[in-house]
C-alpha positions as YAML, in Angstrom:
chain: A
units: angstrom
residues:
- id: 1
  name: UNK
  ca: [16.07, 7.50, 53.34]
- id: 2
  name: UNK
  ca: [12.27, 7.03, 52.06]
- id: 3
  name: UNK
  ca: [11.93, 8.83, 49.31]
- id: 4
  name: UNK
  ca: [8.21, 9.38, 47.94]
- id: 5
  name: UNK
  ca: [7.29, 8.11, 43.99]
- id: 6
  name: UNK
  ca: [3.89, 9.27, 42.85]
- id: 7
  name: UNK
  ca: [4.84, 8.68, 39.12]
- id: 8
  name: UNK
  ca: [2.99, 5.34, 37.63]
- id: 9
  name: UNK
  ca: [3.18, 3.81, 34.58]
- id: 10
  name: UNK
  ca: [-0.01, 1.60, 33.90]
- id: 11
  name: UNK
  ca: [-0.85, -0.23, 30.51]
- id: 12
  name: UNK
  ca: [-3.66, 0.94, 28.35]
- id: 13
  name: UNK
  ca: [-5.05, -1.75, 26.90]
- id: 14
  name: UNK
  ca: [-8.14, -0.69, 25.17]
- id: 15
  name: UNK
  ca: [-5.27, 0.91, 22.30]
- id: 16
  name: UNK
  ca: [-3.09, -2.76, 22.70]
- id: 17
  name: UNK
  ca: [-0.98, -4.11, 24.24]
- id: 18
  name: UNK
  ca: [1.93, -1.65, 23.69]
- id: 19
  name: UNK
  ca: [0.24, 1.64, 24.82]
- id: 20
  name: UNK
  ca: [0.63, 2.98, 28.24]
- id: 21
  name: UNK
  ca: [-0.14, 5.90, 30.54]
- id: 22
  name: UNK
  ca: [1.86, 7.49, 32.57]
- id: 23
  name: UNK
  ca: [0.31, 9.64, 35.56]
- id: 24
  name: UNK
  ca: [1.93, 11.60, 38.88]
- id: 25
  name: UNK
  ca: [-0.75, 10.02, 41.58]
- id: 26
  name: UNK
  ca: [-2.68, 12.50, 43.27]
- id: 27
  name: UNK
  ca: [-3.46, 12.66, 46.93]
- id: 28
  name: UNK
  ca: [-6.81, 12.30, 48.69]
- id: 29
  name: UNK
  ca: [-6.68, 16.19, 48.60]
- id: 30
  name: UNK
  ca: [-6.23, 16.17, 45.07]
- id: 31
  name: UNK
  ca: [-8.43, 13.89, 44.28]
- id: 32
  name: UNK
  ca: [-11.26, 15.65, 46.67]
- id: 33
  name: UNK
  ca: [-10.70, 19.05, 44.83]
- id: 34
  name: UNK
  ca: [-11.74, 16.67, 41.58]
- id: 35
  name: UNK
  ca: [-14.74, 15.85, 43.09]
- id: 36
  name: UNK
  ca: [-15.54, 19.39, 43.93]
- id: 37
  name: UNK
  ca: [-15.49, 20.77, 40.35]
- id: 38
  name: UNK
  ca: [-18.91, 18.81, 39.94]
- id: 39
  name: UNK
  ca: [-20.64, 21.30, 42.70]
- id: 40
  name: UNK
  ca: [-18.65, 24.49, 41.85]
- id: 41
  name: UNK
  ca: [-19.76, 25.30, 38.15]
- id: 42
  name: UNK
  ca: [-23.17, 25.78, 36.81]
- id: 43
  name: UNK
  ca: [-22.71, 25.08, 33.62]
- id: 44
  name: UNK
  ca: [-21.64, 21.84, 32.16]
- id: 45
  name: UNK
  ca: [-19.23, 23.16, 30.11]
- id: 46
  name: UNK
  ca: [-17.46, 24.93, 32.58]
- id: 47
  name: UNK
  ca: [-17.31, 21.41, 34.61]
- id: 48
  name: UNK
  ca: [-15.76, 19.57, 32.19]
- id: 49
  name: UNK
  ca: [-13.31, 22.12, 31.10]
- id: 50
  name: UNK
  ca: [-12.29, 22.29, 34.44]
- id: 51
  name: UNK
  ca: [-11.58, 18.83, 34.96]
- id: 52
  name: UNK
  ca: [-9.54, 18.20, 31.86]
- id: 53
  name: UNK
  ca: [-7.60, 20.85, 33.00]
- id: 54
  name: UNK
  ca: [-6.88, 19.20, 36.45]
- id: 55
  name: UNK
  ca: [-6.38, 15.89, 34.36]
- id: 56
  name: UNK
  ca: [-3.63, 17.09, 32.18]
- id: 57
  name: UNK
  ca: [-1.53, 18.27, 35.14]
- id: 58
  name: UNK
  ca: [-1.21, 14.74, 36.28]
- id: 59
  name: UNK
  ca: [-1.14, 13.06, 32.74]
- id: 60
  name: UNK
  ca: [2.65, 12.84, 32.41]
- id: 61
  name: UNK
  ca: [3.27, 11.40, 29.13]
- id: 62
  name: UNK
  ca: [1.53, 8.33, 26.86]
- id: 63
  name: UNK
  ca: [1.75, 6.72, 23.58]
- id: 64
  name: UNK
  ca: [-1.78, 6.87, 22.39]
- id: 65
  name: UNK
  ca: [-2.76, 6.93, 18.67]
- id: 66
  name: UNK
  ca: [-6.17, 9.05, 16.94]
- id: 67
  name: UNK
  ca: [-8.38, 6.55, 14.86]
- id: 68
  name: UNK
  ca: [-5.73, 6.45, 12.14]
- id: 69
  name: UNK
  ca: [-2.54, 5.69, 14.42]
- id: 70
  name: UNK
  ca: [-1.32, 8.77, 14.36]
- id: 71
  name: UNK
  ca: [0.42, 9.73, 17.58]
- id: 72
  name: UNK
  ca: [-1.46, 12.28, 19.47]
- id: 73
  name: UNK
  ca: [0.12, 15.54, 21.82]
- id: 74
  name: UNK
  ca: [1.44, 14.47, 24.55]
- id: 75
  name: UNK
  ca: [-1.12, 15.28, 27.59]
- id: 76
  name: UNK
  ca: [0.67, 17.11, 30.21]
- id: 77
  name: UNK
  ca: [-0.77, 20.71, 30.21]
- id: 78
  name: UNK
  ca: [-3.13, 19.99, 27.39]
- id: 79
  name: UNK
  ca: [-6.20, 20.11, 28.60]
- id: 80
  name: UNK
  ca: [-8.00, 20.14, 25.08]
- id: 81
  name: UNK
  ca: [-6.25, 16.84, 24.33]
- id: 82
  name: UNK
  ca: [-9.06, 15.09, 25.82]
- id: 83
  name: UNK
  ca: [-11.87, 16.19, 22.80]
- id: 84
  name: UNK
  ca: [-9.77, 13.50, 20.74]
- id: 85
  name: UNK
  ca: [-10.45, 10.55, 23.20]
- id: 86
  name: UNK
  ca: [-13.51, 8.56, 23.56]
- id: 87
  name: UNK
  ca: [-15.49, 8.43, 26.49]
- id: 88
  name: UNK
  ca: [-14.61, 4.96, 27.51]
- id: 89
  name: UNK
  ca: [-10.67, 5.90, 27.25]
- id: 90
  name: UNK
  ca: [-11.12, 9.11, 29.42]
- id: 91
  name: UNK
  ca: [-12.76, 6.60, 32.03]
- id: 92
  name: UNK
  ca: [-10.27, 4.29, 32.01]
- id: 93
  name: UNK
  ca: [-7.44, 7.47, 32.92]
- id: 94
  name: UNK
  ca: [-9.70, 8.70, 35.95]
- id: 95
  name: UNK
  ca: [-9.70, 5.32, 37.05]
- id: 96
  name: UNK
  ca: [-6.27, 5.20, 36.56]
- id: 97
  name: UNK
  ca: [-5.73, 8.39, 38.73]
- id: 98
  name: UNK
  ca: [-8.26, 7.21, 41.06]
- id: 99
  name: UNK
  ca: [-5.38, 3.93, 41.88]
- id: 100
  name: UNK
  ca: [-7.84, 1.60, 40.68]
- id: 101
  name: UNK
  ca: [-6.25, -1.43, 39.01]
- id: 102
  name: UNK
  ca: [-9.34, -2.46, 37.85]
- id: 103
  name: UNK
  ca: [-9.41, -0.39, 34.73]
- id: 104
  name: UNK
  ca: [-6.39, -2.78, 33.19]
- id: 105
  name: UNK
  ca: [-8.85, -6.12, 34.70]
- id: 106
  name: UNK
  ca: [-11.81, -4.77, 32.60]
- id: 107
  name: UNK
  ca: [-10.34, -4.18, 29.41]
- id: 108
  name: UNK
  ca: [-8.47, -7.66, 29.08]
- id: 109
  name: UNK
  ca: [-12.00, -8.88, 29.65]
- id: 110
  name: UNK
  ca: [-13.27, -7.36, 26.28]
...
């Protein structure tokens, strides 16, 4: 019987070569409510609060490090996780969620 795996594990590069992501794929409805947070707040703020919060529910786990290596929370449910992450790395996890495989392509570039 088919059986349905929206769990993904997908290398993140730009902290080496051992650090990883691990994300629950959204679906095109998912991913469309995303979108949607960028029309339904006014403020900024609100926005981007918003998002992290729909972030963190499909951030599953990871093994990323704060400038001095020091493990940080683990993301799922954490929405204020994301204030400890440069822009660039944040990018590279909507891309992720996004099922681009281009985010991994980029980074080995640099």
């Amino acid at each position: 019987m088919p059986q349905r795996n929206r769990e993904k594990t997908v290398k993140f590069p730009l902290q080496g070569d051992d650090a990883f992501i691990k994300v629950r794929m959204p679906t095109l409805k998912e991913m469309q409510f995303l979108q949607t947070l960028q029309t339904d707040y006014e403020e900024t703020a609100d926005q981007e609060q918003a998002a992290r919060k729909f972030l963190a529910e499909f951030l599953l786990e990871w093994n990323l490090v704060d400038d001095y290596g020091v493990e940080l929370a683990q993301p799922h449910s954490n929405p204020n996780i994301f204030e400890q992450l440069t822009n660039e790395e944040v990018k590279f996890i909507y891309k992720a969620l996004a099922g681009q495989d281009e985010p991994t392509k980029a980074a080995k570039k640099k």
